[in-house]
C-alpha positions, -999 to 999 in steps of 0.1 A, spaced: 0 0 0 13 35 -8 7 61 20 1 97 15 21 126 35 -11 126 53 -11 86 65 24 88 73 21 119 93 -11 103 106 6 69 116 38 85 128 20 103 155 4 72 165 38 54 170 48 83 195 18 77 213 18 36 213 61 39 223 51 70 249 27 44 269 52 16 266 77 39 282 51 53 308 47 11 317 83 5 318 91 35 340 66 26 368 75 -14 364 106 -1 370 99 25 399 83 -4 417 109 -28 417 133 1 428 112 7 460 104 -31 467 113 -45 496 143 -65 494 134 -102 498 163 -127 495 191 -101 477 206 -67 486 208 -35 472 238 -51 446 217 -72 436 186 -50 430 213 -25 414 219 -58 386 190 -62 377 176 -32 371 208 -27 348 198 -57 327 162 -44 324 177 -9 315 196 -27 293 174 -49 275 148 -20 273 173 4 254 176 -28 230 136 -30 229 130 12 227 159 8 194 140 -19 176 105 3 186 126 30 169 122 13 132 83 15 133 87 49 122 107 40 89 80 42 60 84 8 50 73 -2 89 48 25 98 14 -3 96 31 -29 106 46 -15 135 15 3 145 2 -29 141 24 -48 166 17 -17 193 -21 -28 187 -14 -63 194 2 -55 224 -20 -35 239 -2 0 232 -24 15 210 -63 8 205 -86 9 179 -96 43 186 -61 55 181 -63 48 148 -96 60 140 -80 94 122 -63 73 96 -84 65 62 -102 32 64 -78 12 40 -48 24 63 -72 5 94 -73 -24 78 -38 -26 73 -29 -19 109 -58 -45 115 -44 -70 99 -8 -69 110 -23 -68 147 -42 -100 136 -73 -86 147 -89 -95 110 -90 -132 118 
C-alpha cells in the first residue's frame, strides 16, 4: 500500500503515542521494583537487575525506533495494537484502508 504525507504523518504520531505508553509502563515497572522490599538479595543485587532491564529495554525502545521507517509505519502500528499499546480508537483518524492494514498486522482480521 502506498501512503500519503497525510497517513504517514497520521501513523507516525500514532507510533509516538503507542512507544510514549510503553515507556510510561516501563518507568513505573521499574519505579516499583526500585522501592520493593528487598526479599532474598541486597541492594547489589537489585542494582543488577535493574541494569539488565535498563539494558534490554534500550535494545527493545531501538528496535521500537524502526516503526517509524515508512516501510514499517502499519506494521509497527500494528504490533503496538497487538500489544495493547495502542487501541482501535487510536487509529480512528487514519483513512479506512490504512485501518485495515494496521488491523491486519495486529491480527485482529482473523
Amino acid at each position: 500500500m502506498e501512503l500519503t504525507k497525510t497517513d504517514k504523518r497520521q501513523l507516525k504520531d500514532i507510533i509516538r503515542r503507542g512507544i510514549l505508553r510503553r515507556c510510561e509502563e516501563w518507568l513505573k515497572e521499574t519505579s516499583e521494583l526500585i522501592s520493593k522490599e528487598y526479599d532474598d538479595e541486597n541492594a547489589f543485587d537489585r542494582c543488577m537487575e535493574v541494569t539488565k532491564r535498563s539494558r534490554d529495554y534500550f535494545k527493545e525502545a531501538m528496535r521500537r525506533e524502526d516503526y517509524y521507517r515508512n516501510t514499517m509505519m502499519i506494521s509497527g502500528a500494528g504490533v503496538l495494537l497487538a500489544e495493547g499499546y495502542l487501541t482501535l480508537e487510536d487509529i480512528k483518524e487514519c483513512r479506512e484502508e490504512v485501518q485495515a492494514a494496521i488491523r491486519f498486522w495486529a491480527r485482529m482480521d482473523e
